[in-house]
C-alpha positions as CSV (number, residue, x, y, z in Angstrom):
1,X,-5.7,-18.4,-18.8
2,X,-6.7,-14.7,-19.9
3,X,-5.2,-12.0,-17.5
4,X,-7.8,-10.0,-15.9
5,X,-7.6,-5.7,-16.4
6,X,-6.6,-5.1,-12.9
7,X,-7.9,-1.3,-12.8
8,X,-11.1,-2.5,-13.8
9,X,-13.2,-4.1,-10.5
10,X,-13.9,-7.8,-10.8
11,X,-18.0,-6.9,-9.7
12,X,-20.6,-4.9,-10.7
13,X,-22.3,-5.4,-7.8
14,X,-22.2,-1.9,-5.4
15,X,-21.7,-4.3,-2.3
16,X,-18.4,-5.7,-3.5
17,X,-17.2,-1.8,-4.9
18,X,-14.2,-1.8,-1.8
19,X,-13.0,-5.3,-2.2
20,X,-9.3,-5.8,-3.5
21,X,-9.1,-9.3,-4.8
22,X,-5.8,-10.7,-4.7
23,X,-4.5,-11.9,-7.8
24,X,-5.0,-15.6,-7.6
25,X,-8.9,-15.0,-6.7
26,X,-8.8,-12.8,-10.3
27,X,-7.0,-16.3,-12.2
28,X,-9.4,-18.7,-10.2
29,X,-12.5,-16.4,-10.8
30,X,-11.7,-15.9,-14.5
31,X,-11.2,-19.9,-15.4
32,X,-14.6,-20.4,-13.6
33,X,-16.3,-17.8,-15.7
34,X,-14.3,-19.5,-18.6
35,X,-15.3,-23.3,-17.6
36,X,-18.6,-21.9,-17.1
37,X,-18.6,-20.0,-20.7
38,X,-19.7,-16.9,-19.1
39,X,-19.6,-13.9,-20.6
40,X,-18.9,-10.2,-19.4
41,X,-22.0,-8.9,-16.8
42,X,-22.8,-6.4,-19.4
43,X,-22.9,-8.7,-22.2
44,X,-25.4,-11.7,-20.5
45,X,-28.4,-12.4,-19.8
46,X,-29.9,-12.4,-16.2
47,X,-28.6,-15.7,-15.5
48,X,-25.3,-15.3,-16.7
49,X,-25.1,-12.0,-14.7
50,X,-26.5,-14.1,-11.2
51,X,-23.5,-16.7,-12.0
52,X,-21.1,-14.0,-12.1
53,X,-22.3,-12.2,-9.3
54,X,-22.5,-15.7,-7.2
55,X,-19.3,-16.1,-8.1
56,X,-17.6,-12.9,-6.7
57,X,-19.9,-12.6,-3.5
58,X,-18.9,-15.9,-2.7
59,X,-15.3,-15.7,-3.4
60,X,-15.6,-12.4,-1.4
61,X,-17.0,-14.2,1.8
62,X,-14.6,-17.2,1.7
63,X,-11.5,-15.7,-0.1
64,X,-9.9,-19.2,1.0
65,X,-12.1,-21.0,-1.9
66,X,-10.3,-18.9,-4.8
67,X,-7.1,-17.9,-3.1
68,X,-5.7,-20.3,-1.1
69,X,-3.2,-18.3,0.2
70,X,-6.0,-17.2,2.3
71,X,-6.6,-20.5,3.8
72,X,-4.0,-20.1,6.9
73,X,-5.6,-16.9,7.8
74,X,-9.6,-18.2,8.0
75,X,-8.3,-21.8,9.5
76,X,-6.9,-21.5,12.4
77,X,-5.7,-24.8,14.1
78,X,-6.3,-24.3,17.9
């Protein structure tokens, strides 16, 4: 698995500009673009770029999916 450049943000996407992913959301993110043979937002094509971005907002909104690490923190057994 490729390391990600972590001063460079994982989204293009303004909305996303404050989040800090942790680094097992950048591994997990980065196979999926990889399993998905995506290429870099500036590179692509519309629909590569709407993968990407699905990717991120999603993994943004439910960090648990790509870090679950997080998992303990948005399940809380009560």
């Amino acid at each position: 698995m490729t390391h990600t450049d972590m001063t460079k943000p994982l989204s293009t996407n303004p909305k996303l500009a404050d989040w800090v992913s942790s680094e097992q959301q950048i591994q997990t993110i980065t196979a999926a673009r990889e399993l998905w043979d995506l290429v870099p937002e500036e590179e692509g094509d519309k629909t590569n770029k709407s993968c990407i971005n699905l990717l991120n907002v999603y993994s943004h909104i439910r960090p648990e999916i790509t870090d679950p690490s997080n998992w303990q923190t948005t399940h809380r057994s009560g």
